[in-house]
C-alpha positions, 0 to 999 in steps of 0.5 A: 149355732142355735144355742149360741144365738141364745146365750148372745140374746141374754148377753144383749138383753143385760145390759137394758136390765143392770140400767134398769132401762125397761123401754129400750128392752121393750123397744128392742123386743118390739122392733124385732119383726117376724122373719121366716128364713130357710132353715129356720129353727122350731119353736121347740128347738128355740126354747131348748137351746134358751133352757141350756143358755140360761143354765150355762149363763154366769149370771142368775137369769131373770124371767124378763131377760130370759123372756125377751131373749126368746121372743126375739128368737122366736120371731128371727125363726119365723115364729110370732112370740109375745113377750108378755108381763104381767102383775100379781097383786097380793103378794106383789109379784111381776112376772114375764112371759112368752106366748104364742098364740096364747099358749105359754112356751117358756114356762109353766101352761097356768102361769098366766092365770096367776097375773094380771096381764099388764101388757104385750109386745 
């Protein structure tokens, strides 16, 4: 189930990406309050079944889409997650990201001290 609730977050997400609608895909992630339910999943366990997701995905997943998939994820288990984006100046590089409380889960711990963080939702 965890993991098709995943793969359903990158599918949701796409569509804001292909239409290049960045404020829906900020508002969708910010609308999604915290929510802790009975038997809801760890932080770990989220994280997990969004790595398989992303794997299976016929598509090539992008670190924003992935990003908000997760936060939102995260928050349906009762987990309060920032979507975080960020820039890098020299290369030009923009980056997403999700913390929670202010640790790295979805990618590597030191990519937050390789950009500017411009934002979180």
């Amino acid at each position: 189930m965890l993991l098709f609730d995943a793969y359903s977050q990158l599918i949701r997400f796409e569509p804001f990406l292909v239409r290049r609608d960045f404020p829906g895909l900020y508002q969708a992630v910010r609308n999604q309050t915290v929510q802790a339910r009975p038997g809801s999943y760890s932080l770990e366990q989220v994280c997990a079944a969004m790595d398989i997701a992303c794997v299976w995905y016929w598509r090539h997943v992008l670190c924003l889409q992935r990003s908000a998939a997760t936060a939102v994820m995260l928050r349906r288990n009762g987990i309060a997650a920032d979507l975080v984006l960020g820039i890098q100046q020299i290369p030009f590089r923009a980056h997403a990201w999700v913390e929670v409380e202010g640790q790295v889960v979805n990618d590597k711990s030191y990519i937050s001290s390789l950009y500017s963080i411009l934002d979180r939702c």
